[in-house]
C-alpha positions as CSV (number, residue, x, y, z in Angstrom):
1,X,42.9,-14.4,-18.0
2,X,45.1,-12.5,-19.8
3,X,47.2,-9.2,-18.1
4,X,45.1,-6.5,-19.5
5,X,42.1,-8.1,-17.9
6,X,44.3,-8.2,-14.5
7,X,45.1,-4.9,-14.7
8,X,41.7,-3.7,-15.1
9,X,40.4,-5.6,-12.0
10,X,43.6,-4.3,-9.7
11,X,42.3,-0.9,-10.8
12,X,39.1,-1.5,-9.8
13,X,39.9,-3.0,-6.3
14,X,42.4,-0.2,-6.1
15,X,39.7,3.0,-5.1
16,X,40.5,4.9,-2.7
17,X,39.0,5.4,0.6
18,X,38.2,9.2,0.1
19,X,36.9,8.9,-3.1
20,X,34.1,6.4,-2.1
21,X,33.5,8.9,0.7
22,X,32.9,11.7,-1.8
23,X,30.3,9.3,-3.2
24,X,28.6,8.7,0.0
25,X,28.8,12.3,0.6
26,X,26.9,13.3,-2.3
27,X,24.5,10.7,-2.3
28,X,23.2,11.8,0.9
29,X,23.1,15.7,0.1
30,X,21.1,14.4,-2.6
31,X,18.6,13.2,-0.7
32,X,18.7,15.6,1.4
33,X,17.7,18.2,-1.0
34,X,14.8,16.6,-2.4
35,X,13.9,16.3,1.4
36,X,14.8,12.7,2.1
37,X,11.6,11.9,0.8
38,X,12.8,8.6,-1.4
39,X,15.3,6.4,-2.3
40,X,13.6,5.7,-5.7
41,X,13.9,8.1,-8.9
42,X,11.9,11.7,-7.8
43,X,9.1,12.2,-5.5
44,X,5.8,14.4,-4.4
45,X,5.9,16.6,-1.3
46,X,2.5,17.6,-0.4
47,X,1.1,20.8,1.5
48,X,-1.5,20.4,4.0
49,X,-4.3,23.1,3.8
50,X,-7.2,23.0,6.3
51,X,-10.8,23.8,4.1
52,X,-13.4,22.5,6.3
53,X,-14.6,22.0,10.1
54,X,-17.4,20.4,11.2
55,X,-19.1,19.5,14.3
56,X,-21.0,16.7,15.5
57,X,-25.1,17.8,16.7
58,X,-24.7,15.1,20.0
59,X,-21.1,14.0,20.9
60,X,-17.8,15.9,21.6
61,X,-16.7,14.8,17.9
62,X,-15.0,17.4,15.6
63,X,-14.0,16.4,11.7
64,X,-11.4,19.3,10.5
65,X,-10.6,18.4,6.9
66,X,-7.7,18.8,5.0
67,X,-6.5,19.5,1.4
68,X,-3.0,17.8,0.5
69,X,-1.4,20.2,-2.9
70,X,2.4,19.3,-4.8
71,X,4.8,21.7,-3.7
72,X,7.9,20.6,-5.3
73,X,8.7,21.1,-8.7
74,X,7.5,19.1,-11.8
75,X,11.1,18.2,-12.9
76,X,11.2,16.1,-9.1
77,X,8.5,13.8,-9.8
78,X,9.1,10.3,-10.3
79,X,8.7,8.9,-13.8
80,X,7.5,5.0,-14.4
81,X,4.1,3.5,-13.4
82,X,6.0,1.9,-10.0
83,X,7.9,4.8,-8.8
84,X,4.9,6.9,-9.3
85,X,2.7,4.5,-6.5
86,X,5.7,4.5,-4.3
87,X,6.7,8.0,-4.1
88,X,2.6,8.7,-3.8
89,X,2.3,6.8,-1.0
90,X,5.6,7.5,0.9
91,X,4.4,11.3,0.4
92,X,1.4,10.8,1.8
93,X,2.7,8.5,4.7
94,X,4.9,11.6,5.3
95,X,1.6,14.5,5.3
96,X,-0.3,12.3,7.6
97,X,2.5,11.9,10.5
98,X,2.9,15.5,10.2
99,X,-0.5,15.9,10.9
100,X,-0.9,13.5,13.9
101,X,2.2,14.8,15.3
102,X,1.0,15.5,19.3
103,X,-2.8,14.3,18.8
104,X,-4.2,12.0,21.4
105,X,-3.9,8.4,20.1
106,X,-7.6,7.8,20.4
107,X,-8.2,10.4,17.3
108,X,-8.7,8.9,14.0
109,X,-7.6,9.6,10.4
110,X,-9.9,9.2,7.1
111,X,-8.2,9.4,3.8
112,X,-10.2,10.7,0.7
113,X,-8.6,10.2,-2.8
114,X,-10.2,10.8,-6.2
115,X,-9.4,11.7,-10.2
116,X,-10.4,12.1,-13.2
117,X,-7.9,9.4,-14.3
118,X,-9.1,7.1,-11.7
119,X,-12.6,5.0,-12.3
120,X,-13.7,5.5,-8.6
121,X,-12.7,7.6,-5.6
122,X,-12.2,6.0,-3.0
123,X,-12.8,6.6,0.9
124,X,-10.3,4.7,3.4
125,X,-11.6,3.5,7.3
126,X,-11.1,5.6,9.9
127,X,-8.2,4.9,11.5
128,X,-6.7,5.7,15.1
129,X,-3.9,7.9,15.3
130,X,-2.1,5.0,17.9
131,X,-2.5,2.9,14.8
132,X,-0.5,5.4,12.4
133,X,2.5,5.1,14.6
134,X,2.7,1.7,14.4
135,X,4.3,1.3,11.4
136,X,2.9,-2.7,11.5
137,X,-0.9,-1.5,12.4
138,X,-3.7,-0.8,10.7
139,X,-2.4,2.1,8.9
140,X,-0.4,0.4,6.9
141,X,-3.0,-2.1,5.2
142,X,-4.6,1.3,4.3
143,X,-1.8,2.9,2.4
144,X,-1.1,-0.8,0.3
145,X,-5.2,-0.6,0.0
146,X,-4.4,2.6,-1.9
147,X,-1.5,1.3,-3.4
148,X,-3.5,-1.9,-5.0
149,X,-6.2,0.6,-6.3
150,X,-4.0,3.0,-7.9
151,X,-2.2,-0.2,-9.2
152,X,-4.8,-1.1,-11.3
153,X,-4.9,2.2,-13.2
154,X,-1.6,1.7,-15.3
155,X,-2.6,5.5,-16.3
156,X,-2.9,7.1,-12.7
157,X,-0.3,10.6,-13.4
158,X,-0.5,13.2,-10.5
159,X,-2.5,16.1,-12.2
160,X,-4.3,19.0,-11.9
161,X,-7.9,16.6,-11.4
162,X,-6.2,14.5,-8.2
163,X,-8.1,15.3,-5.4
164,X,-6.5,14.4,-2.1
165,X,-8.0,15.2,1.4
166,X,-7.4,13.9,4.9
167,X,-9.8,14.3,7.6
168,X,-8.8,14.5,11.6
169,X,-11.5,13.0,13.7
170,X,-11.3,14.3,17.3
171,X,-12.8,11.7,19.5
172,X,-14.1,12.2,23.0
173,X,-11.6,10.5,25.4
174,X,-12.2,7.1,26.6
175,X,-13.5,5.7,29.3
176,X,-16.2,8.1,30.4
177,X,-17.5,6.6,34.0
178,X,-20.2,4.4,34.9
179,X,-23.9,4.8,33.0
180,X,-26.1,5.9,35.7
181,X,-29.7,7.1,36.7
182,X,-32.3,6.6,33.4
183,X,-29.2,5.9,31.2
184,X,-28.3,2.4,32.9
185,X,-31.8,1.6,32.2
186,X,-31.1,1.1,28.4
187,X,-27.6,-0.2,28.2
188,X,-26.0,-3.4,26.3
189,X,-25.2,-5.2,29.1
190,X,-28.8,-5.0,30.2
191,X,-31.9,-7.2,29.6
192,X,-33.5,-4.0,28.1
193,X,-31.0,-3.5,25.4
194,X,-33.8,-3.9,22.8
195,X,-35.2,-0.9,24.1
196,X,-32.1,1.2,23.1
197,X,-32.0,0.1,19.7
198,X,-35.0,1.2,19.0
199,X,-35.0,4.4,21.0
200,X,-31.4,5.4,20.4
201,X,-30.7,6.8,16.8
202,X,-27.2,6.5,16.7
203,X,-28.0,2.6,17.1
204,X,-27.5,0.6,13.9
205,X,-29.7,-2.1,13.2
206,X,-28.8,-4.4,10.4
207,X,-31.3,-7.4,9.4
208,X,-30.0,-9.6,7.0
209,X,-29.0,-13.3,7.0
210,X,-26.2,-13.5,5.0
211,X,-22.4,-13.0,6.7
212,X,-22.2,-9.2,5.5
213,X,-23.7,-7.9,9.0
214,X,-20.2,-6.1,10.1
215,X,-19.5,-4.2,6.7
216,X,-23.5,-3.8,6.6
217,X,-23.6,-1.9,10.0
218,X,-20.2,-0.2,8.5
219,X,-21.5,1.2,5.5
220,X,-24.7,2.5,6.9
221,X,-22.7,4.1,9.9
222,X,-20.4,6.1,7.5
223,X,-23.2,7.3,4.8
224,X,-25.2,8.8,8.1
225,X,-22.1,10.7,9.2
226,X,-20.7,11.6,5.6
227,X,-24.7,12.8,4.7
228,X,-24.8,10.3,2.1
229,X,-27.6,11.7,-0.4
230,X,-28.1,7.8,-0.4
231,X,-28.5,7.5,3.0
232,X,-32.0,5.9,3.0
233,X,-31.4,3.8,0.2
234,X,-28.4,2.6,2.1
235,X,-30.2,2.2,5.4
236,X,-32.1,-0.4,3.6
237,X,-31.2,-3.8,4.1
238,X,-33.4,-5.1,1.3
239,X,-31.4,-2.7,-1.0
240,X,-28.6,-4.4,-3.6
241,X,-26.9,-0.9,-2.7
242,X,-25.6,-1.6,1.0
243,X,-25.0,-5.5,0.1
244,X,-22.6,-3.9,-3.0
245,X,-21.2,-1.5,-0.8
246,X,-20.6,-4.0,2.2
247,X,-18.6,-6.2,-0.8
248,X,-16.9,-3.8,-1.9
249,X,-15.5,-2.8,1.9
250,X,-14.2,-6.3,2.1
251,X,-12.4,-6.8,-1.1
252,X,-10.8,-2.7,-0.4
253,X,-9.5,-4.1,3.4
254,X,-8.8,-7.5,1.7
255,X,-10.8,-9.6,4.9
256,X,-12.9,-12.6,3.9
257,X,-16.6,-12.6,3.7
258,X,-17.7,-13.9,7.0
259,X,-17.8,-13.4,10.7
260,X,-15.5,-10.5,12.1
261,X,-13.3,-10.0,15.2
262,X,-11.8,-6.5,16.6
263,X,-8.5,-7.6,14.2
264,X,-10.9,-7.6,11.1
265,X,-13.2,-4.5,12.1
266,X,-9.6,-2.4,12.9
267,X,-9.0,-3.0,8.6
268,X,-12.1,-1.4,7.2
């Protein structure tokens, strides 16, 4: 090594301690003007914008729905195919908590995400708001669902034709009391549950014999309550369209074909 060499590392050992403060310093301002919303080069910051309420005919249920618009500047957004996924989902991790912020944790969540440079839009399960605050729970195998889809479009860009929406669910609270009178007549628990199922319309039936039952039920459940123009198509179990759509469910929430527990159903 010769002495110009050891010069040049002496002065690079040699920096001072307030100068690597400064550094720090303005590293964090940074961030904190583009809202400490990433790490990574720019990011979105969306607007939440209420467009829709609707109200279940027979149970204390109530879906208020949500537009999410870019409010920061064009020059803040994140260039390359990778930063784009991240900062899209970190920005909408962000809207959502904002969102949930004091609701009971038995209300759900629904994502709805669609484009014109996207092949499909896509629909995520409803999921409780308990689950969004644990940042190991369900939640988070629906944001890296949306991350895998949008992953497979190389040429997703945030654009004028992205339409993003989250729906609150308000759920009646749990634990309701004891069925009595004509009402513990028809219950699951009873020998007369068959009775229900064919009484009670909310009851989904599914008749198939392959291992799709869960996502069957699923699907069905969801185009009722969405008004799925589909709907009776869907209902039918003979149909290729609710064996598709069950598929489909699986490969999105990434569980096996097969026989589902309460860990499996909490990912669709």
């Amino acid at each position: 090594m010769n002495k110009q060499q050891e010069r040049e590392e002496e002065e690079e050992e040699d920096i001072p301690d307030d100068e690597l403060l400064r550094v720090v310093e303005h590293l964090e301002r940074t961030g904190q003007q583009s809202g400490g919303a990433s790490t990574h080069d720019g990011y979105f910051n969306f607007k939440l914008t209420q467009f829709k309420e609707k109200k279940g005919k027979s149970y204390v249920i109530k879906r208020n729905s949500y537009h999410l618009k870019l409010q920061n500047p064009k020059d803040t957004f994140p260039t390359g195919h990778g930063n784009i996924i991240c900062a899209f989902e970190e920005g909408l991790a962000r809207s959502i908590h904002e969102l949930i912020h004091g609701l009971p944790d038995h209300d759900r969540i629904q994502i709805y995400r669609g484009s014109n440079r996207l092949r499909n839009s896509h629909t995520s399960a409803n999921v409780s708001v308990e689950q969004w605050h644990d940042p190991l729970g369900a939640s988070r195998q629906v944001l890296a669902n949306i991350s895998n889809l949008l992953n497979f479009n190389e040429n997703f860009e945030i654009d004028d034709t992205l339409q993003l929406d989250v729906t609150h669910i308000t759920m009646p609270p749990p634990g309701r009391g004891l069925l009595t009178g004509k009402r513990k007549r028809c219950c699951f628990r009873s020998d007369n549950y068959g009775k229900l199922l064919k009484s009670k319309r909310t009851a989904v039936r599914i008749t198939s014999d392959d291992e799709l039952c869960c996502t069957r039920a699923i699907v069905v459940a969801k185009a009722i309550t969405d008004e799925d123009p589909r709907v009776k198509t869907i209902k039918d179990s003979r149909s290729h369209l609710q064996e598709t759509l069950a598929r489909e469910l699986h490969e999105e929430a990434c569980v096996p074909i097969g026989p589902c527990g309460l860990d499996q159903i909490k990912l669709f």
